[in-house]
C-alpha positions as CSV (number, residue, x, y, z in Angstrom):
1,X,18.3,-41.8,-30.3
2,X,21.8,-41.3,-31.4
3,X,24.6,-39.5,-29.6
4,X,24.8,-36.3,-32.7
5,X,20.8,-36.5,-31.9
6,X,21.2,-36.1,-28.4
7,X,23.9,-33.4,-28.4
8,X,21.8,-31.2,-30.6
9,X,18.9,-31.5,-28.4
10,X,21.2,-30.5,-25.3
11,X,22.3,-27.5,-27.2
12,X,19.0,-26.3,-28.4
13,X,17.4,-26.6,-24.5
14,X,20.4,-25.1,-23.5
15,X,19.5,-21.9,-26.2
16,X,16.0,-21.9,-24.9
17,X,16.7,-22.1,-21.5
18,X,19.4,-19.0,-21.7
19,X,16.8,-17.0,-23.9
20,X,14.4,-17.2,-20.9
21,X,16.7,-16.8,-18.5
22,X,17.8,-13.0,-20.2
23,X,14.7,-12.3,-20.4
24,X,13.6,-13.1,-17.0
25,X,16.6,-11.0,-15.9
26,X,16.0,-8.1,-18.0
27,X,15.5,-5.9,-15.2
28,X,18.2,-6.6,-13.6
29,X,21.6,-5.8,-13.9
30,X,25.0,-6.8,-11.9
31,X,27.5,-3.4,-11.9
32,X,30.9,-3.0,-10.1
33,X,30.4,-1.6,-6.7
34,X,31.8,1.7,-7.6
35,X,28.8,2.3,-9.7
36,X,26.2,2.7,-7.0
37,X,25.8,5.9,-5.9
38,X,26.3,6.4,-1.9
39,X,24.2,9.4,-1.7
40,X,21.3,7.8,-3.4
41,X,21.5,4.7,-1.6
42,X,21.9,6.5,1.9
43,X,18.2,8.2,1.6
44,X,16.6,5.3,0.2
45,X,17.6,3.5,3.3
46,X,16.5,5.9,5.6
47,X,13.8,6.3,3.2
48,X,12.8,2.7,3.7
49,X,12.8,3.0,7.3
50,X,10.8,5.8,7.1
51,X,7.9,4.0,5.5
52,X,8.2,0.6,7.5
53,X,7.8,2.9,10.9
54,X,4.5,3.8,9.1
55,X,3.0,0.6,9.6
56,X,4.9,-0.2,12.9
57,X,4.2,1.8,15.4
58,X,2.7,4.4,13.1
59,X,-0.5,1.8,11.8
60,X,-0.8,0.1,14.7
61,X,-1.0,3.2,17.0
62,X,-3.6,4.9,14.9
63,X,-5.6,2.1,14.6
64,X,-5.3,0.8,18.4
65,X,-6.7,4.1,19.4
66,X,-9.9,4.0,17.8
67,X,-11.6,0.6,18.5
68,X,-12.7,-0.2,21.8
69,X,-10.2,-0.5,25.2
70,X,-11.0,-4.5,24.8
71,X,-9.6,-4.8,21.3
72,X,-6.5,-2.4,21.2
73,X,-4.1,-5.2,21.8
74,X,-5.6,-7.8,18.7
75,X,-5.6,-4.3,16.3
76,X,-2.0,-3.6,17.1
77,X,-1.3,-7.5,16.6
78,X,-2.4,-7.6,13.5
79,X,-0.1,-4.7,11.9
80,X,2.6,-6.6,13.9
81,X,1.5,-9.9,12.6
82,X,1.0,-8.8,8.6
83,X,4.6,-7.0,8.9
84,X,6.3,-10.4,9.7
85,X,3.8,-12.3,7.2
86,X,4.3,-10.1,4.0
87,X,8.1,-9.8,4.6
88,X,8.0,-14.1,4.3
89,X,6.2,-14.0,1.4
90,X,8.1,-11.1,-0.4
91,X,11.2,-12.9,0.1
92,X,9.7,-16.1,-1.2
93,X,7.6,-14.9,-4.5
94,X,5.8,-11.4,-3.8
95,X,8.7,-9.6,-5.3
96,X,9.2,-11.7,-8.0
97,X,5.8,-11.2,-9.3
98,X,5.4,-7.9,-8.7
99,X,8.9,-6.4,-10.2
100,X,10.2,-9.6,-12.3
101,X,8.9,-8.7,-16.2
102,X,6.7,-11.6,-17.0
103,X,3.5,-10.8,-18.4
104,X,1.9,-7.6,-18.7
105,X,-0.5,-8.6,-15.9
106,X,2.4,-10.2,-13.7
107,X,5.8,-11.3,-12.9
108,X,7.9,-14.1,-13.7
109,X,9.2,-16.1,-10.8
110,X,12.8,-15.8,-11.4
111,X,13.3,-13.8,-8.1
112,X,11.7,-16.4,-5.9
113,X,13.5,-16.5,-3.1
114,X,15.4,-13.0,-3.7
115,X,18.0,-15.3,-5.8
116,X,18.8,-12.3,-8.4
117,X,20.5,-10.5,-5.6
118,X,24.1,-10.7,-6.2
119,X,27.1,-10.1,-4.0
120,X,30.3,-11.1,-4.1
121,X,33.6,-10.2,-1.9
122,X,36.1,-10.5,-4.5
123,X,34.9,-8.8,-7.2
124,X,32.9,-6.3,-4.8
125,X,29.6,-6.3,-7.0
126,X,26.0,-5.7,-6.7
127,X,22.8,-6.1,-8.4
128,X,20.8,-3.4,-9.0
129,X,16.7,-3.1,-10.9
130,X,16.7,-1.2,-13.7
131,X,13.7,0.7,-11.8
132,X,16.5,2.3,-9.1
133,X,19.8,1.5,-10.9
134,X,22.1,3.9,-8.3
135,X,21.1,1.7,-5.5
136,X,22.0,-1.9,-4.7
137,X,18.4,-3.9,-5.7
138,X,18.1,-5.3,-1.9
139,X,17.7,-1.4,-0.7
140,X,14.9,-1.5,-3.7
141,X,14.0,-4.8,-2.5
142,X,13.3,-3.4,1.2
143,X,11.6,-0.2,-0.2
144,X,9.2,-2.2,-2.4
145,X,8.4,-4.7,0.6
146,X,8.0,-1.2,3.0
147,X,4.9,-0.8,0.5
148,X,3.6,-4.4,0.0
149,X,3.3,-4.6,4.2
150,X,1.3,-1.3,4.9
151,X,-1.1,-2.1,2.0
152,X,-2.8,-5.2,3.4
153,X,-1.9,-3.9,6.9
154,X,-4.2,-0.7,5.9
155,X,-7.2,-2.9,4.9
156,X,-7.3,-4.3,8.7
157,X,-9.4,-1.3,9.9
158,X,-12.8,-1.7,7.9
159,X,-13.4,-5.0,9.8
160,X,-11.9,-4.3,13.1
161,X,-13.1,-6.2,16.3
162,X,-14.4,-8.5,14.4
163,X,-12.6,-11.1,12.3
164,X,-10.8,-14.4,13.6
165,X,-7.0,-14.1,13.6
166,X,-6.0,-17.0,11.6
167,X,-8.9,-16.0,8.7
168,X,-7.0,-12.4,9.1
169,X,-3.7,-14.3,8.7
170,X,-5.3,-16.6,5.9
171,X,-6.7,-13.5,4.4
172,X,-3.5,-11.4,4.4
173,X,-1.6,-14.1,3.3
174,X,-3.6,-15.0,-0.4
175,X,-4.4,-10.8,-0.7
176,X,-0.7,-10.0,-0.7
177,X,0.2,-12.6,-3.9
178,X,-3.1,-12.7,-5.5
179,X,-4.0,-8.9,-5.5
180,X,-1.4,-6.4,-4.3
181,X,1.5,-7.9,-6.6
182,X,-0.5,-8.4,-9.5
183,X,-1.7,-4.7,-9.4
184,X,2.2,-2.8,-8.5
185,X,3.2,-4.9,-11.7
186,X,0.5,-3.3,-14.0
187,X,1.0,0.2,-12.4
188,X,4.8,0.2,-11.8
189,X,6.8,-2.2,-13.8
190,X,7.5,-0.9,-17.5
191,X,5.8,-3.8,-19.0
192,X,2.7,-3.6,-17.1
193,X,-0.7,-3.0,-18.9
194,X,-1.4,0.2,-16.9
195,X,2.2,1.2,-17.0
196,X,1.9,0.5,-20.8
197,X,-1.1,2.4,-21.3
198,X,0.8,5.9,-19.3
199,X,-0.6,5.5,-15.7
200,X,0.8,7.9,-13.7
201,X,1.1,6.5,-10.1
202,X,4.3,8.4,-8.2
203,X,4.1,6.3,-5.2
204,X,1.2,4.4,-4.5
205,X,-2.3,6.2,-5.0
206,X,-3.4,3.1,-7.0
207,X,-1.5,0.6,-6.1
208,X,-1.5,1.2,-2.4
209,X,-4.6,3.3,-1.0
210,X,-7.3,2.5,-3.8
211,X,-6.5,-1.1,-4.0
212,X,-6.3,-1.5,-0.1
213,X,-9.9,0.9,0.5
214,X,-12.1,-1.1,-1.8
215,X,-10.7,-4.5,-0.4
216,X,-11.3,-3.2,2.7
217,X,-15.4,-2.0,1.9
218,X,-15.6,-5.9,0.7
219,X,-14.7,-7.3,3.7
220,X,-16.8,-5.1,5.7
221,X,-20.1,-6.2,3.6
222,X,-18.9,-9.9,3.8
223,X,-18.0,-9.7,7.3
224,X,-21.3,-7.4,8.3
225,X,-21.7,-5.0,11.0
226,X,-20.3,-5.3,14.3
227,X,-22.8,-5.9,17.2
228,X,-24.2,-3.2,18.5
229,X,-23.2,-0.9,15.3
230,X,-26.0,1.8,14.6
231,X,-27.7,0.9,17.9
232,X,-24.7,2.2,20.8
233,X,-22.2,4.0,20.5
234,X,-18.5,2.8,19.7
235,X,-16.1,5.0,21.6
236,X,-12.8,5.4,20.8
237,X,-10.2,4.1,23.7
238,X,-7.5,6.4,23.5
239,X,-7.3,9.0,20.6
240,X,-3.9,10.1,22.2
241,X,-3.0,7.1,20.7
242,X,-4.7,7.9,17.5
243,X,-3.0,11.2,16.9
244,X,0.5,9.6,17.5
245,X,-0.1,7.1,15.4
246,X,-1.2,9.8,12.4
247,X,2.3,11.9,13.3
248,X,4.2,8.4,12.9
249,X,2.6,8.6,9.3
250,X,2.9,12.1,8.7
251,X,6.6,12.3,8.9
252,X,6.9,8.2,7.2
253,X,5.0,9.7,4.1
254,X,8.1,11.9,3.2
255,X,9.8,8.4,3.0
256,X,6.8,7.1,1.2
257,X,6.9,9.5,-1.4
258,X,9.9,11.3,-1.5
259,X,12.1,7.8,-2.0
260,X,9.6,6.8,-4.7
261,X,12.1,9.1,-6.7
262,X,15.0,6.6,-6.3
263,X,17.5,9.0,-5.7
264,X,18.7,11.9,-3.4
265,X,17.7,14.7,-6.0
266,X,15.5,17.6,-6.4
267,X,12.5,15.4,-7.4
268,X,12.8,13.5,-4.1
269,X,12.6,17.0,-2.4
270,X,9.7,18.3,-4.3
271,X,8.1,15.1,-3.9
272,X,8.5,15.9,0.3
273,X,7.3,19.3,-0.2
274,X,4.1,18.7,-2.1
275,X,3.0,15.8,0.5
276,X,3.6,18.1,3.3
277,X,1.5,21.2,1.6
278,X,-1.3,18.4,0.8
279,X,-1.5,16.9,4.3
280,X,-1.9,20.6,5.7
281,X,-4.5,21.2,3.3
282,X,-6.3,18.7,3.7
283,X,-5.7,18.6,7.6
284,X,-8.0,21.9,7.7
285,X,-10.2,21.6,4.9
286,X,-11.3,18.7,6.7
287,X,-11.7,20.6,9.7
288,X,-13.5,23.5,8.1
289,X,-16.1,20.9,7.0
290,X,-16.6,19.3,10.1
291,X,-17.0,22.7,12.3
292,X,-19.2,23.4,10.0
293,X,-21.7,20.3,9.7
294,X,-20.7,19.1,13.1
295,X,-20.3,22.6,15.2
296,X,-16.9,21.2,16.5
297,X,-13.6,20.5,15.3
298,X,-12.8,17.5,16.6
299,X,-8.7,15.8,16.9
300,X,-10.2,12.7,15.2
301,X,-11.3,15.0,12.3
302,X,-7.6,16.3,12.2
303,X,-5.9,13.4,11.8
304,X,-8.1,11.4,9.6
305,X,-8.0,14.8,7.1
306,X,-4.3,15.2,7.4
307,X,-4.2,11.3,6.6
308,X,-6.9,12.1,3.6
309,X,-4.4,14.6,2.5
310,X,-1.6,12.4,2.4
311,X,-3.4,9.4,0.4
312,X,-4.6,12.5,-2.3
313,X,-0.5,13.4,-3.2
314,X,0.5,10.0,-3.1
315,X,0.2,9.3,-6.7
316,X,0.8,12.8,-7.7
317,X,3.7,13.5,-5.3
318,X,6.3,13.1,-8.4
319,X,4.6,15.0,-11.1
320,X,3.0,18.0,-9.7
321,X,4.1,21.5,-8.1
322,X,2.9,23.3,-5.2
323,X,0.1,25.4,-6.0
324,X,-1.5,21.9,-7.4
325,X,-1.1,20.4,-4.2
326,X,-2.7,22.6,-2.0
327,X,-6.0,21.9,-4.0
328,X,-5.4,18.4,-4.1
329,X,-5.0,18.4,-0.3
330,X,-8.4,20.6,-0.2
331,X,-10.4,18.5,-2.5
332,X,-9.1,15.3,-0.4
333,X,-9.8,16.7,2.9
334,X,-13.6,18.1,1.8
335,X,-13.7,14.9,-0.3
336,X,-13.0,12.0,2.5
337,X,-14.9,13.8,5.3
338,X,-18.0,13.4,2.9
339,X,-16.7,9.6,2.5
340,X,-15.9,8.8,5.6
341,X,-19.6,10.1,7.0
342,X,-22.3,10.6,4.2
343,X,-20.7,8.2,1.9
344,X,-20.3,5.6,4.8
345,X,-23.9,6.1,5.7
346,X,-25.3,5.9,1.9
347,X,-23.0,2.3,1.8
348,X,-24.4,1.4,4.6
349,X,-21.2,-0.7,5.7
350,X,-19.4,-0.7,8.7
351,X,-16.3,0.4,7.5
352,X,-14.9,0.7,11.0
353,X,-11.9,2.8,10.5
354,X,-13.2,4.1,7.6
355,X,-10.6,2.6,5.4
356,X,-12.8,3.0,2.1
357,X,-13.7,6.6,3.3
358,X,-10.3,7.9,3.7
359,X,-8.1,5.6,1.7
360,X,-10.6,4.2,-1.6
361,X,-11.9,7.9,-1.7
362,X,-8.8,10.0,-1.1
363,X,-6.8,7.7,-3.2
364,X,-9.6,7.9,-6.0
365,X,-9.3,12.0,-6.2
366,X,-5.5,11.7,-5.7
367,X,-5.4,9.4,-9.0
368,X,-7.9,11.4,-11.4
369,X,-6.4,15.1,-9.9
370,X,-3.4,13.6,-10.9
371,X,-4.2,13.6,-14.7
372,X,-5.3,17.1,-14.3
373,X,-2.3,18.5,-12.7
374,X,0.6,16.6,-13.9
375,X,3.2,18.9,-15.4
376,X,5.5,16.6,-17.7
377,X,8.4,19.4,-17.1
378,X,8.3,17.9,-13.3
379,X,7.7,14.4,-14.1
380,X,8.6,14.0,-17.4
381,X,5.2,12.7,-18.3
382,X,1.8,14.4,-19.3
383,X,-1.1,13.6,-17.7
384,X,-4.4,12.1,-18.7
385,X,-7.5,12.3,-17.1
386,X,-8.8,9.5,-19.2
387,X,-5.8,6.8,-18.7
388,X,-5.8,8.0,-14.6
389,X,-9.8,7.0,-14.6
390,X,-9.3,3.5,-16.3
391,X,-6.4,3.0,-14.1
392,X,-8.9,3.7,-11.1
393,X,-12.1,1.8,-12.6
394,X,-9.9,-1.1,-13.3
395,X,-8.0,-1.2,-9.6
396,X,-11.1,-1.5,-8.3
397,X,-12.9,-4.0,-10.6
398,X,-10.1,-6.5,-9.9
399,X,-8.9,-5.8,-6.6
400,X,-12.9,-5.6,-5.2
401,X,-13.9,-8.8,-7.3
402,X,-10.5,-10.8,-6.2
403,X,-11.0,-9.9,-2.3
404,X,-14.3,-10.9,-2.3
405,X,-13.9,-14.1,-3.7
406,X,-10.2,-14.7,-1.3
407,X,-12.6,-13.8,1.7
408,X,-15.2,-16.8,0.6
409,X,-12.4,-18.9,0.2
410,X,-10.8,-18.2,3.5
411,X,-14.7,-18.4,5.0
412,X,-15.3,-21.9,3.9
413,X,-12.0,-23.0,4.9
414,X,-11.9,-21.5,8.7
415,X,-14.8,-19.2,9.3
416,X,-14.5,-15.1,8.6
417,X,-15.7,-14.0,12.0
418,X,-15.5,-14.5,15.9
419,X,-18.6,-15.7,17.4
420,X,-21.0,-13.3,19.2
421,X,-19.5,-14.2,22.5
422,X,-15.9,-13.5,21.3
423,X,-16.6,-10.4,20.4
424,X,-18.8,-9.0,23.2
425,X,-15.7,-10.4,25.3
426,X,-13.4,-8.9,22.6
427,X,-9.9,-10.1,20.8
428,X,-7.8,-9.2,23.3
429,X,-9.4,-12.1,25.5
430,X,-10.9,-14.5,22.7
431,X,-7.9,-14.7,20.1
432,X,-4.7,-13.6,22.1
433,X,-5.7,-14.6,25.7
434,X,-4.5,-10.8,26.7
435,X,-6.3,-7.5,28.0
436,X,-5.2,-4.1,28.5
437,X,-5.0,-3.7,32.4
């Protein structure tokens, strides 16, 4: 091969190669430091650590007090545990496929290993994704992994007390790159199929609570019922606990929604309003139910309908006004009560937290009330009824069909569940060699 040959092969790799590499990059931007807006950037941090305190302490409390006294210490492990796990694999790939353009299903991997973060001293400039372009991209970096931990984190409770650690760790591990990123880059990035086809997700009904609940009804079949399940009862070891846990997520939610905006505006505010008016609708509406069927409101009922309420404005959070999310709230609260108790008993799983009952269900109404109330003068987008209901069908075809078949992988390779034994002695003891004293 000659030396002309040669040269014009260089050059036309070299075009290739820097054709791919824009187009990889198209999201993001470098900009002179001046450009990034302080304000902005000031509530998305706090925004950020808003939302992680969701899943630690806020997860880990509210799950902790609901299993039994000899497994509080393995359920506040595993939020622990999944926190430090997803952050890893965010930093290595999970952002990169979830945020990166790529395909319409999924991101490139030009971001592996954050590498499109940009800073440097003497020219004082940043990066920033075209998604949040007032605010460097490792504060939307951090928000976005805020969201990728609680999801998997959330799916923990429908198999509590009973699942070995390392398939848990296995589990979270596989979930996080095979499901959850593959699903916030349909719904969120602008070239994803949903986002394509004008699904209207504000801050995670989809991508967060409906994907997490039906993984979590999977692994509650596969894993079956715990011992004893239907046949004694399975008290509660602290609800204290519990309702502490549901306050840590009550106030993290106005980080969870309201920085979904981006940016310290009036959209951000609205979006803190609406998912306070729909947790306190939903809060008593569940409560009104459950007095009713049950003769007794009960703290447990609070918090899981205030939590109900909360899932419900998620995806609507950015797009609707008040008066829409009072009825949202009510319609989740009446809504996951009948989920979390006639639902749950039709299934005939043991969802043990209910995950599928307050998260699948709440998140389900949240996404199809969305396309009835979206006003596009809030959001700058219509809603669709139609779109929001192939968004949900769809979220639950893939994200139910790909869990199941992660939890037989992760089955054959260590085993799902603890033995009998294990678990009559409980986690604490037989997978952390601790107890609660």
């Amino acid at each position: 091969m000659g030396h002309r040959t040669k040269a014009a092969l260089f050059r036309a790799a070299s075009a290739i190669a820097l054709c791919l590499h824009s187009a990889a990059h198209a999201h993001t931007q470098r900009v002179p430091a001046a450009q990034i807006n302080s304000g902005d950037t000031a509530w998305m941090i706090s925004a950020t650590a808003l939302v992680l305190l969701m899943t630690i302490p806020g997860l880990a409390l509210f799950y902790a007090g609901m299993v039994r006294k000899k497994n509080i210490l393995a359920t506040m492990a595993q939020s622990l545990a999944v926190c430090a796990l997803v952050s890893l694999l965010w930093f290595a790939i999970g952002y990169s496929l979830a945020f990166m353009p790529g395909s319409e299903f999924l991101g490139d991997t030009s971001a592996r290993w954050l590498q499109t973060l940009y800073f440097h001293k003497g020219e004082a400039k940043l990066s920033v994704h075209s998604l949040a372009n007032t605010i460097p991209e490792s504060v939307f970096v951090m928000f976005q992994l805020s969201f990728a931990i609680i999801t998997p984190a959330l799916i923990a409770g429908a198999f509590a007390e009973r699942m070995r650690f390392l398939a848990l760790l296995l589990f979270m591990a596989l979930w996080s790159l095979l499901v959850y990123a593959p699903i916030a880059h349909c719904v969120w990035e602008p070239g994803g199929w949903l986002a394509k086809q004008g699904m209207l997700d504000f801050a995670g009904g989809t991508v967060v609570h409906i994907n997490a609940g039906i993984a979590g009804l999977v692994a509650a079949f596969m894993l079956g019922r715990r011992v004893g399940f239907g046949e004694e009862p399975l008290r509660p070891a602290n609800l204290g606990y519990t309702m502490i846990g549901a306050s840590l997520l009550w106030v993290g939610w106005m980080g969870f929604n309201g920085g979904s905006a981006g940016a310290a505006d009036g959209r951000a505010g609205l979006a803190m309003l609406v998912t306070q008016l729909g947790a306190a609708s939903a809060a008593l509406a569940w409560m009104v139910a459950e007095w009713i069927v049950r003769r007794a409101p009960t703290l447990l009922g609070l918090c899981s309908g205030a939590v109900a309420g909360l899932v419900a404005i998620t995806p609507a959070s950015g797009f609707v006004d008040a008066q829409a999310a009072v009825i949202i709230g009510a319609a989740a609260g009446v809504g996951c009560y009948w989920g979390a108790t006639g639902l749950k008993r039709l299934l005939g799983a043991d969802d043990s937290l209910d995950v599928f009952g307050v998260h699948g269900v709440g998140g389900v109404i949240g996404a199809l009330l969305t396309g009835v109330f979206a006003d596009a003068a809030i959001g700058g987008a219509p809603g669709s009824l139609a779109v929001q209901a192939l968004g949900v069908v769809c979220t639950l075809a893939y994200s139910g069909i790909a869990s199941a078949l992660i939890l037989w992988l992760v089955d054959g390779l260590v085993g799902l569940r603890v033995t009998r034994q294990q678990e009559a002695q409980g986690l604490d003891v037989s997978q952390h060699g601790e107890r609660v004293e």
